[in-house]
C-alpha positions as CSV (number, residue, x, y, z in Angstrom):
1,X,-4.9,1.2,-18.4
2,X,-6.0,4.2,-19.7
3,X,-8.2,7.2,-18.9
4,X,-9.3,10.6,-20.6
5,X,-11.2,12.9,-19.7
6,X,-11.9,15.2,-22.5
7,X,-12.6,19.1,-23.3
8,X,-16.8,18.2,-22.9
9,X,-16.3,17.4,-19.1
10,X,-15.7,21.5,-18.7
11,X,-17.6,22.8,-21.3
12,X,-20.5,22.2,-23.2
13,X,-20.4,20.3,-26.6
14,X,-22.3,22.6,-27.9
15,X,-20.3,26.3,-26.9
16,X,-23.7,27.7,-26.1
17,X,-22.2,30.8,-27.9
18,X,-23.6,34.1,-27.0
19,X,-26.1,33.9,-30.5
20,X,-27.3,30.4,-32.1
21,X,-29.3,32.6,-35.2
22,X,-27.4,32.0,-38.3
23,X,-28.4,35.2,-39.5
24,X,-25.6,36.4,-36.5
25,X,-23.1,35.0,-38.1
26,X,-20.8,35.1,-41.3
27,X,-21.5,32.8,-44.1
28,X,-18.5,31.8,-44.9
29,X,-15.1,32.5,-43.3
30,X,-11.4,31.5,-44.8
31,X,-10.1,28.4,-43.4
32,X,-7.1,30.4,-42.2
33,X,-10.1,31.7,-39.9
34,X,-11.6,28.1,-39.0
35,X,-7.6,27.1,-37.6
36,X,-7.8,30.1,-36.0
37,X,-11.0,29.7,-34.1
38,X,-10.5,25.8,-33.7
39,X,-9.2,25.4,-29.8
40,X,-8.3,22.6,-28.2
41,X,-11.9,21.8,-26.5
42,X,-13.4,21.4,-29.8
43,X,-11.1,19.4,-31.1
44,X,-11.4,16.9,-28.3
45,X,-15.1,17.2,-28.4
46,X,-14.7,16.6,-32.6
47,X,-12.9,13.9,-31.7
48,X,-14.7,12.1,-29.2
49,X,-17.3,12.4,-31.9
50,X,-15.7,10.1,-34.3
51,X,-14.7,7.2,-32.2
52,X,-15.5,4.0,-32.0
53,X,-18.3,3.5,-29.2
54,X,-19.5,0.1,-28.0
55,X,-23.0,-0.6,-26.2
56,X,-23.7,-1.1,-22.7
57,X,-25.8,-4.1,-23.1
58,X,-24.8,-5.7,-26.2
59,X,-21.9,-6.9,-28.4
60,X,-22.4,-4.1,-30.7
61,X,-20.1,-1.0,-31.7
62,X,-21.2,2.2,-33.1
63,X,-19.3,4.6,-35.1
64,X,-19.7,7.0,-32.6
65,X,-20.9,7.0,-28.7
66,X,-23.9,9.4,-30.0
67,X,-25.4,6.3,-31.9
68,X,-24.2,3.8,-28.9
69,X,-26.4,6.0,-26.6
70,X,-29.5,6.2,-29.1
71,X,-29.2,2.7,-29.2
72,X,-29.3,1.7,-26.0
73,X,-32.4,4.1,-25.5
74,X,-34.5,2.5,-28.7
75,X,-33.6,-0.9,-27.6
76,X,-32.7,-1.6,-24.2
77,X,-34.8,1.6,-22.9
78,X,-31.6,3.2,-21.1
79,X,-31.3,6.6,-20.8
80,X,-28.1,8.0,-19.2
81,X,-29.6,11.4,-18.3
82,X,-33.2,10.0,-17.6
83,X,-31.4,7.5,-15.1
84,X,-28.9,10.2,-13.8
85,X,-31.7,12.6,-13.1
86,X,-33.5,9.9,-11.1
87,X,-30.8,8.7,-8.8
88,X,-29.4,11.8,-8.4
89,X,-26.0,10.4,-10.1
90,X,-23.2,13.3,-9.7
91,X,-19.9,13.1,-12.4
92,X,-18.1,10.1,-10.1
93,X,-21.1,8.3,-9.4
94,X,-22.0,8.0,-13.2
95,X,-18.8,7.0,-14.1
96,X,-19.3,4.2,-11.6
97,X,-22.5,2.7,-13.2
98,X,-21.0,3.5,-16.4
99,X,-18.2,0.5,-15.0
100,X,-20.3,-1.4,-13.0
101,X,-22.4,-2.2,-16.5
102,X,-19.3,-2.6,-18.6
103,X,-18.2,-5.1,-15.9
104,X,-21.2,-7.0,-14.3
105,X,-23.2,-7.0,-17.6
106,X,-26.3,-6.7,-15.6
107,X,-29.7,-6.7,-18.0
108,X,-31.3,-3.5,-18.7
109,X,-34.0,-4.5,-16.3
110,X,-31.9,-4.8,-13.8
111,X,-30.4,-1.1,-14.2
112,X,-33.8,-0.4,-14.6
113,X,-34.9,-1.5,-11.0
114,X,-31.9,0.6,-9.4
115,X,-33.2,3.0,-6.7
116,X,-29.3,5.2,-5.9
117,X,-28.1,3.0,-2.7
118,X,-26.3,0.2,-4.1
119,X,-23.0,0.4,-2.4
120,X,-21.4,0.2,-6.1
121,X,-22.2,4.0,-6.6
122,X,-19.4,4.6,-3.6
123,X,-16.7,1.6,-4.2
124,X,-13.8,2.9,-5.3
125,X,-13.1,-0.6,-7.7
126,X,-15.7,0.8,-10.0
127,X,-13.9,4.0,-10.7
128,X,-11.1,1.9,-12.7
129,X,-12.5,2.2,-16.6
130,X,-14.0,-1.7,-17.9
131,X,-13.6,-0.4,-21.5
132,X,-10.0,1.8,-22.4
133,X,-10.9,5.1,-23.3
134,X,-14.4,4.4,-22.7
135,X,-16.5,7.3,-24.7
136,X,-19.1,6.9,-22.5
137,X,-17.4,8.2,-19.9
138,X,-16.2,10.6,-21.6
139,X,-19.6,12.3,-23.4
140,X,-22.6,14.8,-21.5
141,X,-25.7,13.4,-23.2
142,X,-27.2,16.8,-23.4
143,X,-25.3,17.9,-20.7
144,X,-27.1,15.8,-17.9
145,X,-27.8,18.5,-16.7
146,X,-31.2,20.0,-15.6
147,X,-30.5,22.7,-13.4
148,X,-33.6,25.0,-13.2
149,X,-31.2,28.4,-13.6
150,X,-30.0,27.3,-17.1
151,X,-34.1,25.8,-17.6
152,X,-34.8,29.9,-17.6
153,X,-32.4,30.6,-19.8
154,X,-33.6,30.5,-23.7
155,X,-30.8,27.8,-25.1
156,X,-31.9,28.0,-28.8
157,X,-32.8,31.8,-28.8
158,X,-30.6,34.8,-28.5
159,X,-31.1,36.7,-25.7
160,X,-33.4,39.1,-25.9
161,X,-32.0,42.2,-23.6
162,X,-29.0,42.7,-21.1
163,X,-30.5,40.9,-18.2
164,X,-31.4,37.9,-19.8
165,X,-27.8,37.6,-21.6
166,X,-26.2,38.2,-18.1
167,X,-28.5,35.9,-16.3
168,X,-27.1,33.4,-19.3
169,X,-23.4,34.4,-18.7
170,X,-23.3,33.9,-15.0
171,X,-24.8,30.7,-15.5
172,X,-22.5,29.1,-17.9
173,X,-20.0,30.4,-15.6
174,X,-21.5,28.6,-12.5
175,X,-21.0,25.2,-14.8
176,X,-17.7,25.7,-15.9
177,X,-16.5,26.3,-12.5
178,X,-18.2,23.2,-11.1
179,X,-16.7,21.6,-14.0
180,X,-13.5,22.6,-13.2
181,X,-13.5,21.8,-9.7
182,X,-15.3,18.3,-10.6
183,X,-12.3,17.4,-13.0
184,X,-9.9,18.3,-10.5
185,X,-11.1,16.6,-7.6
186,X,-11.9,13.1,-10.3
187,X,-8.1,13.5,-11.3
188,X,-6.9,13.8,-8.0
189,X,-8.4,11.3,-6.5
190,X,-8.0,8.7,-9.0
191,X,-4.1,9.6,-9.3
192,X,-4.2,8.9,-5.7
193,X,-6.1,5.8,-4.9
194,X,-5.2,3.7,-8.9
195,X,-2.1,5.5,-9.5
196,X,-3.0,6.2,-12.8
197,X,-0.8,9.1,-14.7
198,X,-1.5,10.9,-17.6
199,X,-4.7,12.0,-16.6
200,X,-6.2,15.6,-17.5
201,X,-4.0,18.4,-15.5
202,X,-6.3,21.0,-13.6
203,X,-7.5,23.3,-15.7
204,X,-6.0,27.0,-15.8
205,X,-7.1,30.1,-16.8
206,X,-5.0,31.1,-19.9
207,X,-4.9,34.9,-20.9
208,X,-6.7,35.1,-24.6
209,X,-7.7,31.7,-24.5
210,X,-10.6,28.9,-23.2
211,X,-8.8,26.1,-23.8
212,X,-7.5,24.1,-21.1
213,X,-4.0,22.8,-20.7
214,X,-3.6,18.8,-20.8
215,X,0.2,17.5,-19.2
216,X,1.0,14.5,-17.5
217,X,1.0,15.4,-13.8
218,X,4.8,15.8,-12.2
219,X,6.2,12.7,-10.9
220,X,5.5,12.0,-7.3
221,X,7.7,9.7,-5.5
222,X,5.2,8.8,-2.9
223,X,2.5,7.8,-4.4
224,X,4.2,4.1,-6.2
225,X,5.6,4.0,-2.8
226,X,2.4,3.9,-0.3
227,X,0.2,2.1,-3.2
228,X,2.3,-0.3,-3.0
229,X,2.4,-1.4,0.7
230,X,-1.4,-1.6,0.2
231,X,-1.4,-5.0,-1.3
232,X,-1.1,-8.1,0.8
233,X,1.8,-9.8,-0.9
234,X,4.3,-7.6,0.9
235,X,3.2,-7.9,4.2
236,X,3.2,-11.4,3.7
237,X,6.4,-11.7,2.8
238,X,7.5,-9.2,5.2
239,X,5.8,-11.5,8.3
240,X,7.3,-14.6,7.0
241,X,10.4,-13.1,7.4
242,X,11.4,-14.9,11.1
243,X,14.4,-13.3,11.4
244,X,13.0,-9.7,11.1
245,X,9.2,-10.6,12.9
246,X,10.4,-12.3,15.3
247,X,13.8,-10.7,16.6
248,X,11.1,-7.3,16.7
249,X,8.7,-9.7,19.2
250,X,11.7,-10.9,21.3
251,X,12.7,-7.1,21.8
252,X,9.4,-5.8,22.8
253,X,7.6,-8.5,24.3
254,X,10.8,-8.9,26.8
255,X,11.3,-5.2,27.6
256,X,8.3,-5.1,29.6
257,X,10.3,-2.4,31.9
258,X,10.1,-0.1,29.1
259,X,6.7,-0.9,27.2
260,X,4.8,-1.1,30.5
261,X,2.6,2.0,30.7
262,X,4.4,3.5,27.8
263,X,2.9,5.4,24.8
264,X,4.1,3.9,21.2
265,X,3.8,5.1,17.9
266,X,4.5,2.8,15.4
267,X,5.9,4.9,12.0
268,X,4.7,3.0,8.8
269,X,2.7,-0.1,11.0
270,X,1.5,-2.3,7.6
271,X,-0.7,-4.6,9.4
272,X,0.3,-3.5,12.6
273,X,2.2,-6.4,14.0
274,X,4.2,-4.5,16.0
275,X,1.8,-2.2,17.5
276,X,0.2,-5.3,18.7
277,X,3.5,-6.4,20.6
278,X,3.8,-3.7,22.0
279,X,0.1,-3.9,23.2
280,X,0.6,-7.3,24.5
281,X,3.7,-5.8,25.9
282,X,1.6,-3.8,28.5
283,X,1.7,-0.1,26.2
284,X,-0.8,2.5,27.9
285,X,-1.9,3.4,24.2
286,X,0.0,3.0,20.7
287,X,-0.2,5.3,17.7
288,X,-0.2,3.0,14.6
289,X,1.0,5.2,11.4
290,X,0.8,4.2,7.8
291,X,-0.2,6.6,4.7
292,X,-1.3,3.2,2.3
293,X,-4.4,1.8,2.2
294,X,-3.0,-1.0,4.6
295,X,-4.3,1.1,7.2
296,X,-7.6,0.3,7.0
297,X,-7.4,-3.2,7.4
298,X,-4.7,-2.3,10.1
299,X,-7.9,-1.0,12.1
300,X,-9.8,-3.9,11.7
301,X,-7.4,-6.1,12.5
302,X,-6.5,-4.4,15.7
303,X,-10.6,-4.6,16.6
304,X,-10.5,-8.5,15.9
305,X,-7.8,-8.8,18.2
306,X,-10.0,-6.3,20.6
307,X,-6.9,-4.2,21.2
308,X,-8.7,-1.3,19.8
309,X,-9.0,0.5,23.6
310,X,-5.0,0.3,23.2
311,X,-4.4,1.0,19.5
312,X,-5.3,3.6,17.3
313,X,-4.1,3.4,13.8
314,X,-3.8,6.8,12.1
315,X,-4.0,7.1,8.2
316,X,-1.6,9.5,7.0
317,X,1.8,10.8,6.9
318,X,4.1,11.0,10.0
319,X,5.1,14.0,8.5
320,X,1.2,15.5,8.4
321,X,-0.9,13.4,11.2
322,X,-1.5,15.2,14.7
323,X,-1.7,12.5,17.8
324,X,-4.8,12.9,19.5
325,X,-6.1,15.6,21.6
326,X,-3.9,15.0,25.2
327,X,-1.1,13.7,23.7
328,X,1.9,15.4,23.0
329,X,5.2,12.8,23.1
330,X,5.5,9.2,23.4
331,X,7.8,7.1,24.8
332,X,8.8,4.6,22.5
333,X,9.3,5.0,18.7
334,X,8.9,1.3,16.8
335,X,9.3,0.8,13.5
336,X,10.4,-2.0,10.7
337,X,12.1,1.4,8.1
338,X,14.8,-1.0,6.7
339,X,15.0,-1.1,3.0
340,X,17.3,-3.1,0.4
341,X,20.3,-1.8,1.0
342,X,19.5,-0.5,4.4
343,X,18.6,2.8,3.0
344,X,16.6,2.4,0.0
345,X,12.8,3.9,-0.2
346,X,14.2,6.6,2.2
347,X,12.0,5.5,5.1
348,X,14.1,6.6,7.4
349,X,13.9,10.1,6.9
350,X,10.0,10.3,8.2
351,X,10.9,8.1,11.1
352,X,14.2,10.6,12.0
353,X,10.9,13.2,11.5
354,X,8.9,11.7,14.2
355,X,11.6,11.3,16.6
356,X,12.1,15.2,16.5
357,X,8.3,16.1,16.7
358,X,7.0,13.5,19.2
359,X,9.8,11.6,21.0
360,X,10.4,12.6,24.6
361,X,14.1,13.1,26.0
362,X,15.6,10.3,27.0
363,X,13.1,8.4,24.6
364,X,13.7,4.9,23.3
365,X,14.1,4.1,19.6
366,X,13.6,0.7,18.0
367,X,15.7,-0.4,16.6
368,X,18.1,1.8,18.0
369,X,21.4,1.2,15.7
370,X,22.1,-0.3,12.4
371,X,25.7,-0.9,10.9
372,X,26.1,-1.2,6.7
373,X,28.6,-3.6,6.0
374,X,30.6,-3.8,2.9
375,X,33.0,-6.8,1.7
376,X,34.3,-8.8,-1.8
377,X,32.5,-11.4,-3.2
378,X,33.6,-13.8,-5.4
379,X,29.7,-14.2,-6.6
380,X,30.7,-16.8,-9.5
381,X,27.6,-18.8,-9.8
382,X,25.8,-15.3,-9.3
383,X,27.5,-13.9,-12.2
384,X,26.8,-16.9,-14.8
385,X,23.3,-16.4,-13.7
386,X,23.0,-12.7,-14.4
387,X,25.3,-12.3,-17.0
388,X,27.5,-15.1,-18.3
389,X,24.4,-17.1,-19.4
390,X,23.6,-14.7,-21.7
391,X,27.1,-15.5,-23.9
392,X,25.6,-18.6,-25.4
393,X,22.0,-18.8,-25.9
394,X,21.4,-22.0,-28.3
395,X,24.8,-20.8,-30.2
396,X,23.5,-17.1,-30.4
397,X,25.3,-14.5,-28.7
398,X,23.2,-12.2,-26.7
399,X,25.6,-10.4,-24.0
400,X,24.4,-7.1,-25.0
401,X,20.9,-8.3,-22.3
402,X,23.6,-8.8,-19.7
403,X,25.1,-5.2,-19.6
404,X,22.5,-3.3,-17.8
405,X,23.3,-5.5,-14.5
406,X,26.6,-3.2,-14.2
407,X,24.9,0.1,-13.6
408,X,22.3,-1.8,-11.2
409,X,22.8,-2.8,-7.9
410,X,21.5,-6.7,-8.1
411,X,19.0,-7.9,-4.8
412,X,20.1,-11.8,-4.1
413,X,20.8,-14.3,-1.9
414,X,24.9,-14.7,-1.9
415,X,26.5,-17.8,0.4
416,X,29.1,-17.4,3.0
417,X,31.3,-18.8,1.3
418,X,31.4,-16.5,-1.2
419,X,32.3,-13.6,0.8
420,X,36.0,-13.1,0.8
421,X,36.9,-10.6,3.0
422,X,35.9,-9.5,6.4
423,X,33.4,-7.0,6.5
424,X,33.9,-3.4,7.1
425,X,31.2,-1.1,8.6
426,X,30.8,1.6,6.1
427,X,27.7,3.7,7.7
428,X,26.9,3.4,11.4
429,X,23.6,4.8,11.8
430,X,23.0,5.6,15.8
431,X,19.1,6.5,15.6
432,X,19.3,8.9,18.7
433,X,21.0,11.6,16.5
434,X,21.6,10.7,12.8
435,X,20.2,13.3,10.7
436,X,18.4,13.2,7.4
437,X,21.3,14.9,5.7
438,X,23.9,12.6,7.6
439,X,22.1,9.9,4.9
440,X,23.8,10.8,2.2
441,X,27.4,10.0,2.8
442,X,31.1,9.2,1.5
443,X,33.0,6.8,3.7
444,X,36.6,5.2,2.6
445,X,36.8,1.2,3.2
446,X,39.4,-1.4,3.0
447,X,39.0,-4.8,2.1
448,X,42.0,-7.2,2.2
449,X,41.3,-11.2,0.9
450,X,41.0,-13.9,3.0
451,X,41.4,-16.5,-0.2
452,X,43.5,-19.0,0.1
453,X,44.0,-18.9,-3.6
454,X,44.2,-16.9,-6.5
455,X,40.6,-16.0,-7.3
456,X,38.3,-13.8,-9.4
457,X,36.1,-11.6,-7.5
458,X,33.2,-10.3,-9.7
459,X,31.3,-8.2,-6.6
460,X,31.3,-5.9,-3.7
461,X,28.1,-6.9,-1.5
462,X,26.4,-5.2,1.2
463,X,24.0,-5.6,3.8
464,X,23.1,-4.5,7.2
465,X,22.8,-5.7,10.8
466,X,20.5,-3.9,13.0
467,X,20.5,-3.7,16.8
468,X,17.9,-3.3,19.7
469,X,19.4,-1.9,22.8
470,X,16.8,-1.9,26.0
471,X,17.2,1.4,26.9
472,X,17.4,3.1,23.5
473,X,21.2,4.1,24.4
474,X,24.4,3.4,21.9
475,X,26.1,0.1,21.7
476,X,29.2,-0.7,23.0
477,X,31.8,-0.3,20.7
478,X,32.7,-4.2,20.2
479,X,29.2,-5.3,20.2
480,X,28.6,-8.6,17.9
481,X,25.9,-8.9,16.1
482,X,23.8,-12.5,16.7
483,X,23.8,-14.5,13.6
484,X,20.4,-16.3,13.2
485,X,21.1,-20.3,11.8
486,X,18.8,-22.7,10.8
487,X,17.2,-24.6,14.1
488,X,18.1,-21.4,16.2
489,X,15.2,-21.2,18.9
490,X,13.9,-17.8,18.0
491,X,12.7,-19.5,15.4
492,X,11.0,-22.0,16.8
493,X,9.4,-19.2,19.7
494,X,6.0,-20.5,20.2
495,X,4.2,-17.7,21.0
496,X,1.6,-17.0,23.7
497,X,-2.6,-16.5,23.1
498,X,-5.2,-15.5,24.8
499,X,-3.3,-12.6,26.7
500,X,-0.7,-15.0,28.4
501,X,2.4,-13.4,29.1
502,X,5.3,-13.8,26.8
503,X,8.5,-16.3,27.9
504,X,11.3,-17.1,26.0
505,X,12.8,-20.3,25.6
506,X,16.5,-20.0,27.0
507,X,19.0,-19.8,24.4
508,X,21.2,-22.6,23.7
509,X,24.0,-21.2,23.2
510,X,25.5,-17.9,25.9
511,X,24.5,-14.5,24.6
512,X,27.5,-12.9,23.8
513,X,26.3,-9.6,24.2
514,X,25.0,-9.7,28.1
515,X,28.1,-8.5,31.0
516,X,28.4,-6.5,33.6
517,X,27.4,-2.6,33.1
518,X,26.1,-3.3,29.5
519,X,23.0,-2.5,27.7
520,X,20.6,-5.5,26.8
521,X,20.4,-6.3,23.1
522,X,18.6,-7.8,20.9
523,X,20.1,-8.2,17.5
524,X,19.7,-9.7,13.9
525,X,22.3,-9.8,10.4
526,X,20.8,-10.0,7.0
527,X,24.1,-10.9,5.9
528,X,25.1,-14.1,4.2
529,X,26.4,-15.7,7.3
530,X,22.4,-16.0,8.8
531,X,19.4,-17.2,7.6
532,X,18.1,-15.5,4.5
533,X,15.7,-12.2,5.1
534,X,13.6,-10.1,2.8
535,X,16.3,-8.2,2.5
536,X,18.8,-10.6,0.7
537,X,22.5,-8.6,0.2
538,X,22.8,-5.7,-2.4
539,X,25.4,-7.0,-5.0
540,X,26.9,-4.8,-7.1
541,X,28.9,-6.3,-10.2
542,X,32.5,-5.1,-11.5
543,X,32.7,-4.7,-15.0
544,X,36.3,-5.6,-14.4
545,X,36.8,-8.6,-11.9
546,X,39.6,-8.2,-9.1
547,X,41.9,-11.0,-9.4
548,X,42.8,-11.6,-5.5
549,X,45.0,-13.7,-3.3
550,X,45.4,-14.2,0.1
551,X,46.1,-10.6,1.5
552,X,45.4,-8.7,-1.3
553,X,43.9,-5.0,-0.4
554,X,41.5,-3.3,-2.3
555,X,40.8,0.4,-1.1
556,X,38.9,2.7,-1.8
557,X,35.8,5.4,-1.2
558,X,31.8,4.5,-0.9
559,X,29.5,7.0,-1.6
560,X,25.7,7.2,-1.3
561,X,23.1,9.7,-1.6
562,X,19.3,9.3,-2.8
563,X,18.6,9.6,-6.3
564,X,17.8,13.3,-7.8
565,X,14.9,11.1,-10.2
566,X,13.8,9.3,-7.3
567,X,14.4,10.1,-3.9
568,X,13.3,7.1,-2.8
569,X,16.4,5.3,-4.5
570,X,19.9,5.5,-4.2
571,X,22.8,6.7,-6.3
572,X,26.2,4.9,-5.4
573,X,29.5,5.4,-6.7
574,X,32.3,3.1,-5.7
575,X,36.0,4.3,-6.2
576,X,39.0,1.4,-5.3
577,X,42.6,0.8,-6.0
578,X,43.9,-2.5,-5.9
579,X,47.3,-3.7,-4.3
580,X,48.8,-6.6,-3.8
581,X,50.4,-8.4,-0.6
582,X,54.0,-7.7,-2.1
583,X,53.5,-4.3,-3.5
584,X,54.2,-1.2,-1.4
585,X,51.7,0.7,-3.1
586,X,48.4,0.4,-5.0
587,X,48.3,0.7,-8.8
588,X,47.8,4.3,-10.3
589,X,45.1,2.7,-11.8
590,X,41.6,4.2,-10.0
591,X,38.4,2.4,-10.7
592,X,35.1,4.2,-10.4
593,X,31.9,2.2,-11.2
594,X,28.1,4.0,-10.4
595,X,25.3,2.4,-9.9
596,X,21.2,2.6,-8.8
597,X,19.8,0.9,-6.2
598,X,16.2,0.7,-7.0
């Protein structure tokens, strides 16, 4: 999809120069001259001129948009300034009808009939372009414009003394600066809503020149980010998940000690699922925050569930909103931050940034603690997936599509069984006190083989578990994780309506984490020993496979830090040595492989 906005949206087409008699000027002129006084809005406007330009109401193109708009006045009896001047269209509401025509192909009758409060002129879906590069949103026929200061303004005649050519000056100015603003605001605020790039930059004031400056805006790593947890596929997915949904129910809707009365805010609430536990839970009030468009139907959802006296969903940016007047701290931070790899889209900073502006002391956060875990994996079937498959292709050899999986961290599904050495924490993340910067990180592992054979092993994978204590206090140093199987009763909960107080089903087998003096937990793995998440396990291929035995050791250093092109992904380098059972040291030999996680 493409968009331009062109040179004539900030000045007129026709320069209104300061004299129109020929007389005024020079007959002829070198073309060294012409170049000279060519600039970039005539161009444009010269262009624009010359392309293709089809009509609004039938299957015709015209050489130019000029002749498109002629035509659709002799013949179909629409006029785009006539119609503009009697709905009181502005720039954004033109380019609406201009879309709604192109894409409802209503008659010219029925544009005709229009009367300015057809909820069209304000949806947003009719600000996407029908037609690429549409001329006709592009042109001012005649300017469309007929303010009454520029109607006392001669526009064919020079003007006459000093008042008059002022009076002229300050008007043109009046329009370019409305242009200006106009095409900033439009290119703004389609950037934001349709992520479109490439748009016209905001125009600035060079020295010695009119022209205005056209770049493709800087990147901003936000805006892909938030667009995208606007669409309903990911919050699908993301509820489907029964690990993640409901291990987050079990924790809130049986802490009723600490939700009870307590203010919430939930950091990044998608459909607010979780701000409704924790209503159900017995919160005094909950702060639902998101910055995507998912907010909005966040707040309707919240008033179908009539929970709305309880929740208040907040558009915006944990790092920009303000809670509302009275309310200064909450009590319980809640939020699902978790990416692939534990740390990918960098969620966690603005949750760590809510913590420090709105958490009270001794405040709880959920989940409290998450552990990355590291380990080999043989990953055979994985790799003749990926990359093997690509060695024979109907007797053709086409490896070289297989290559780019080295430098890219692969999201998958591994088995168990494939895991082949016991995993070693390599970031413990207590959420009380880690620090942004404490999230980009070195940390050595070592890995020693639990084959009982000789064995290739193609991967390192990772994933995370993440843990729920009651209180919001650390875990005990040999706390287990709870490994969700298929047929575990969490998910099977059946869970309560109408307002009925939630009761879990007692676990068939003892939780391993309850004793005396402990902290209640609540738990969940996304490694390959549970039931599959969202999440999978980050795999990351070895252009060199480890050949391991029982007891072999690979060693080595981790390191992760967020991507200087993205800061929303991650840069990882992995450094090992590898050693075997009977040697007393490792090989000199130092393997260093890098990788994105995006």
């Amino acid at each position: 999809m493409a968009l331009r906005l062109t040179g004539s949206h900030i000045l007129n087409s026709n320069h209104h120069s300061d004299s129109d008699d020929p007389e005024d000027r020079p007959e002829e002129s070198s073309s060294d001259e012409d170049d000279e006084d060519i600039t970039w809005d005539d161009w444009v406007s010269d262009s624009l001129t010359k392309r293709p330009c089809k009509s609004l109401f039938e299957d015709r193109t015209f050489d130019t948009v000029q002749e498109a708009m002629l035509n659709d006045d002799a013949t179909h009896n629409f006029n785009l300034k006539a119609i503009s001047a009697r709905l009181g269209l502005d720039l954004y509401k033109r380019i609406r009808l201009i879309n709604w025509i192109r894409k409802e192909h209503p008659s010219s009758a029925d544009v005709a009939t229009l009367n300015g409060s057809e909820g069209f002129l304000t949806s947003d879906d009719y600000l996407k372009p029908s037609v690429e590069d549409d001329p006709y949103l592009q042109i001012e026929p005649d300017d469309l414009s007929d303010s009454d200061e520029e109607d006392d303004v001669p526009k064919s005649d020079a003007p006459q003394d000093l008042a008059m050519a002022t009076r002229r000056i300050q008007a043109l100015q009046r329009k370019l600066d409305q242009a200006k603003n106009d095409l900033v605001y439009y290119r703004q605020f389609v950037s934001e809503r349709l992520n479109l790039a490439g748009l016209i930059d905001e125009p600035s004031k060079a020295e010695g020149s009119s022209a205005t400056h056209v770049s493709v805006p800087l990147r901003d790593d936000d805006s892909h980010y938030f667009q995208s947890y606007a669409e309903n596929d990911i919050h699908s997915v993301m509820i489907n998940d029964k690990v993640r949904t409901a291990t987050y129910a079990k924790f809130i809707l049986s802490n009723s000690q600490a939700f009870k009365d307590a203010i919430v805010l939930d950091v990044g609430c998608g459909t607010g699922i979780l701000s409704l536990f924790a209503a159900k839970a017995g919160a005094k009030r909950v702060f639902a925050i998101d910055a995507s468009d998912i907010a909005a139907k966040a707040e309707k959802i919240v008033k179908d569930n009539e929970l709305d006296s309880v929740v208040t969903v907040i558009r915006g940016k944990v790092e920009d909103i303000k809670l509302p007047e009275g309310y200064d701290k909450v009590d319980i931070i809640v939020s699902e931050w978790m990416g692939y790899a534990l740390l990918y889209e960098s969620m966690l900073d603005s949750v760590l940034h809510a913590r420090d502006r709105f958490l009270r002391e001794g405040g709880i956060m959920a989940p409290s603690q998450t552990h990355m875990k590291f380990a080999l994996c043989e990953a055979s079937e994985l790799f003749k997936e990926r990359i093997g498959f690509w060695n024979d292709v109907y007797g053709f050899d086409l490896s070289t599509m297989g290559t780019h999986v080295y430098d890219e961290a692969i999201v998958d599904v591994v088995g168990p069984n494939t895991v082949v050495s016991e995993p070693v924490t390599i970031k413990d993340l207590y959420l009380g006190t880690v620090t942004p910067q404490q999230l980009n990180f070195s940390s050595p592992f070592k890995l020693v083989s639990t084959s009982d054979r000789r064995i290739k092993v193609h991967a390192f994978v990772l994933y995370f578990d993440t843990f729920f204590t009651h209180t919001g206090e650390p875990l005990p140093p040999d706390t287990n994780v709870y490994i969700v199987q298929d047929g575990d009763p969490i998910l099977a909960e059946v869970w309560p309506l109408g307002g009925r107080p939630y009761q879990a089903r007692r676990m068939s087998s003892g939780d391993p984490l309850k004793g005396k003096g402990r902290p209640k937990v609540t738990s969940f793995s996304t490694g390959p020993a549970s039931t599959p998440t969202h999440w999978k396990q980050t795999v990351f291929f070895l252009r060199e496979p480890i050949s391991v035995a029982g007891g072999t050791v690979v060693e080595g250093t981790f390191k992760c830090k967020k991507s200087e092109d993205n800061s929303r992904e991650l840069d990882v380098e992995i450094h090992y040595t590898v050693k075997e059972p009977e040697e007393t040291a490792a090989t000199s030999d130092v393997f260093v492989q890098i990788y994105k996680v995006r």
